[in-house]
N, C-alpha and C positions, 0 to 999 in steps of 0.2 A: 156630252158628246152623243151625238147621233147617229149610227150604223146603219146604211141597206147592205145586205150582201146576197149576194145569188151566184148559180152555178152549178156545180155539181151537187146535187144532195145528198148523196150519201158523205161527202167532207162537209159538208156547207152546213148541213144544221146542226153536226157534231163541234163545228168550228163555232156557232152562234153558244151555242147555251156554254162551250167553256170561255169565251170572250164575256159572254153574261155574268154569269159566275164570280169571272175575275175582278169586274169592274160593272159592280152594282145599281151608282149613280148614274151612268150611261144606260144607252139601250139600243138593243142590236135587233133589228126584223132581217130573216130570210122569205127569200121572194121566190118559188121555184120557177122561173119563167123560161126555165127549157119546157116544160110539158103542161103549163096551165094558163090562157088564156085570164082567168083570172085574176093569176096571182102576176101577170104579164100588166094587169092595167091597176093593180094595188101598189107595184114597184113604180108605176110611171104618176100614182098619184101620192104617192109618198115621198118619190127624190125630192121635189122641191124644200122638202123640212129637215130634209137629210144634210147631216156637213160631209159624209166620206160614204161612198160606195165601193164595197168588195166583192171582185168577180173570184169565184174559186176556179178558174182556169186561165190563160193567157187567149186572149182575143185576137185571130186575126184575119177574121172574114169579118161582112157584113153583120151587126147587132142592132138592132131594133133598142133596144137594153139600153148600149154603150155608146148608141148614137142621142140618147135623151140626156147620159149624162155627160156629155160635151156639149151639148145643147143649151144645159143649166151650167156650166164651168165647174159641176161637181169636182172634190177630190177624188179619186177611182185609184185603186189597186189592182193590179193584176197579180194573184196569187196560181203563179204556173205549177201544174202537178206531174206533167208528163208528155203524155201522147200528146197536149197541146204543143209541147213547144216542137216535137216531131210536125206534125201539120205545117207548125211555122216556118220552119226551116224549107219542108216542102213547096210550100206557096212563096216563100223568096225565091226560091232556085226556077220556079215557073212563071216566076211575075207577076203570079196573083197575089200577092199577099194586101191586106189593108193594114195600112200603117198605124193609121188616127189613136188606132187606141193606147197600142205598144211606146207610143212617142210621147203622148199626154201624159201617160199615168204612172207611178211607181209599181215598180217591179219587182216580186219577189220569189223568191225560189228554197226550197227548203235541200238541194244536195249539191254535189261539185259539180257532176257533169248536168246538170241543170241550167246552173251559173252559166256553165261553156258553151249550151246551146241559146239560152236566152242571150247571152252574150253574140252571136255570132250574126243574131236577128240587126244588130248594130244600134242597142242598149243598152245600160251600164245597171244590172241587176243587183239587187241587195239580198245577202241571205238573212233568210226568216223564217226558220223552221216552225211548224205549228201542231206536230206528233210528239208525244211525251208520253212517258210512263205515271200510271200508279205507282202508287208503294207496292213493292214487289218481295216477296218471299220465296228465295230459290229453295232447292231441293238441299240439304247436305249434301247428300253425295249420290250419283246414279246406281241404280241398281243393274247396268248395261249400256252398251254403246248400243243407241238406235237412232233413226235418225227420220224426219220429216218432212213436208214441206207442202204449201199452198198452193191448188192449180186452177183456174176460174174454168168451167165446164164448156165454156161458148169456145174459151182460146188457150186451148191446152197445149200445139206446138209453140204459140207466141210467152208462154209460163216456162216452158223446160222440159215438159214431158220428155221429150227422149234421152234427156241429158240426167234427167232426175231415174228413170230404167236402169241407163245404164251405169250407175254408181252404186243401186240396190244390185242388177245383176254381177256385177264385179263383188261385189260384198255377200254370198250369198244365205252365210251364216246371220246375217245383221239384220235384226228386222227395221222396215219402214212404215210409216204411214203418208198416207195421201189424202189432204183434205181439201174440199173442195168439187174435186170428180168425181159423179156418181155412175158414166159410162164412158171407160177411157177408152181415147179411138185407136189406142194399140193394145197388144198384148202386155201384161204384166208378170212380172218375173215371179215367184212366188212368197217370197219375199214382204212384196208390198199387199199393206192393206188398206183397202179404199175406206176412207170413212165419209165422204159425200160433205155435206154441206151440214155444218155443225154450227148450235149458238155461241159467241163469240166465246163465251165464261170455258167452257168445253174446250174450246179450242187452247186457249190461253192456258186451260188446266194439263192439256198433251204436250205442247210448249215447254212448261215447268219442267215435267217429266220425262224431255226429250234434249239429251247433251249436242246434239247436229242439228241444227236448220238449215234448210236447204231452200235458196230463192234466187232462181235462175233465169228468170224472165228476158226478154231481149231489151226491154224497157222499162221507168215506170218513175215517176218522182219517188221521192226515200219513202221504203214501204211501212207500214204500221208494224207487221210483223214484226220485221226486224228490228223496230225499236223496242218492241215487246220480246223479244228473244235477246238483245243487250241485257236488259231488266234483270230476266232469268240467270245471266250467264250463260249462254249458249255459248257453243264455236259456232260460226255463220259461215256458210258460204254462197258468196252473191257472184251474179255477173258483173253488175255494176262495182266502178271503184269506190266500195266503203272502207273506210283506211284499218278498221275495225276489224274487217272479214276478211276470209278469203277469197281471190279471184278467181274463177271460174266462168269463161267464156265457150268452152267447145266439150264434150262428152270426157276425152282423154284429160281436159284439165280438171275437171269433177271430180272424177276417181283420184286424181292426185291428191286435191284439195281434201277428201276425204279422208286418206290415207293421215296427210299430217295431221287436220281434226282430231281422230283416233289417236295419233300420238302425244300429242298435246293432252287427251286426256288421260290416259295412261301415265302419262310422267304426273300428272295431279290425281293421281287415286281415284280416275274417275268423281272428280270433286269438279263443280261450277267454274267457271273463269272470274274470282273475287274481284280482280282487278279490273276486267271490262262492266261488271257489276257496281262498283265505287263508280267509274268513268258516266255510263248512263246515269246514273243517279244526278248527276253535273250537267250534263249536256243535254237530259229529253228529262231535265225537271219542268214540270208542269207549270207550277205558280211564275219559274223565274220567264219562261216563254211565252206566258201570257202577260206578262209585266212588260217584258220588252214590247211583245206587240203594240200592246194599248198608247205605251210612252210613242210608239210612233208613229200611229194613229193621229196622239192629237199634235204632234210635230208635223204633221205633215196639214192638219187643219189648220194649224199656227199661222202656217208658212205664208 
């Protein structure tokens, strides 16, 4: 089996070398033909040998890309991650939207409310989740209740910034970390401490150490984080419906969410969540979601 895929690169070439990986015999090229000319006319002279090309986003404007692989009747994947399926919804409700691709190709989505927007494009979406954990090694037990969370520096109101404040300044004894923001464009409680833009190991090593993740974005496909914070045993609290976490959409429900957190840990000795710990271990295992993938891969080049 033969793989192009392209799209976003920061998922795309982490999604290549673990599809590689999984499935050796095969071989999988990324093409970044969002920003390289080059790598724009290596993809265009590659698809012909290719059996299935993978977009790491959901298409629904014009592609240069995804109109060569309808051109050639490639297999194509659309692997939706997010903001694209927002876009899409957008461009149905305006009449701009381009069909071609979303109609041609299998569709997949890795969360629920993913499902329900890809779905509303008037598609029938498969879930495929492609985030998984390491083997992971929680803490015993916390040495304190703190709590954390991830804010991208460009788009810190569309992260949670205010909603992420105000659960540090309701909590004022409990400390926080913020990573990600190196100049937040509000004031900060005192509480929190910035730690800016850390290598992933670092981050992942504050995570272990930290019983609350907090991930409050207004949007986003299923975050890494939070698959890496199941891992640990975290209590989560997300905006989005993860059946896992707690829900938190507005400032006042944060603080709440928080509160039970805290209690939930408290009633476990300040000990990890075992049981959400077992549960990821099942659900963002690695080998088995790359297995499924690949098996549907060549199901769909069968086809």
């Amino acid at each position: 089996m033969r793989v192009l895929i392209n799209g976003l690169p920061l998922f795309a070439k982490r999604f290549r070398a673990d599809l590689q990986a999984a499935d050796p015999t095969s071989r999988f090229v990324f093409c970044d033909t969002y920003s390289s000319k080059w790598e724009q006319l290596k993809f265009l002279l590659l698809l012909p040998f290719y059996d299935v090309v993978i977009s790491m986003n959901g298409v629904t404007d014009n592609s240069g890309s995804m109109n060569a692989v309808l051109k050639n009747r490639k297999k194509l994947v659309l692997q939706w991650m997010g903001t694209d399926a927002l876009l899409g919804m957008e461009r149905l409700a305006n009449g701009t939207i381009k069909r071609d691709y979303i109609d041609y190709a299998a569709n997949f989505v890795d969360s629920s409310w993913l499902m329900d927007e890809v779905r509303s494009l008037g598609v029938q979406p498969e879930m495929m989740p492609i985030k998984f954990i390491e083997e992971k090694t929680p803490v015993s037990s916390y040495t304190e209740i703190s709590g954390m969370t991830y804010i991208a520096q460009t788009r810190q109101s569309f992260y949670g910034i205010n909603e992420f404040c105000a659960v540090a300044a309701a909590n004022p004894s409990i400390p926080f970390k913020l990573f990600g923001v190196t100049e937040p464009i509000i004031s900060l409680p005192e509480n929190i401490e910035v730690m800016g833009w850390v290598e992933p190991a670092v981050f992942q090593e504050a995570l272990r150490n930290t019983p609350i993740f907090i991930r409050l974005a207004e949007h986003e496909g299923f975050p890494v984080s939070v698959v890496e914070a199941t891992g640990y045993g975290c209590e989560v609290i997300m905006r989005m419906p993860f059946e896992k976490a707690l829900q938190a959409k507005t400032s006042d429900e944060a603080i709440h969410a928080f509160e039970v957190a805290k209690t939930r840990l408290i009633a476990r000795n300040l000990e990890p969540n075992h049981e959400l710990i077992d549960w990821a271990k099942t659900h963002f295992n690695k080998q088995r979601l790359m297995t499924v993938y690949i098996d549907k891969l060549k199901q769909l080049i069968d086809a």
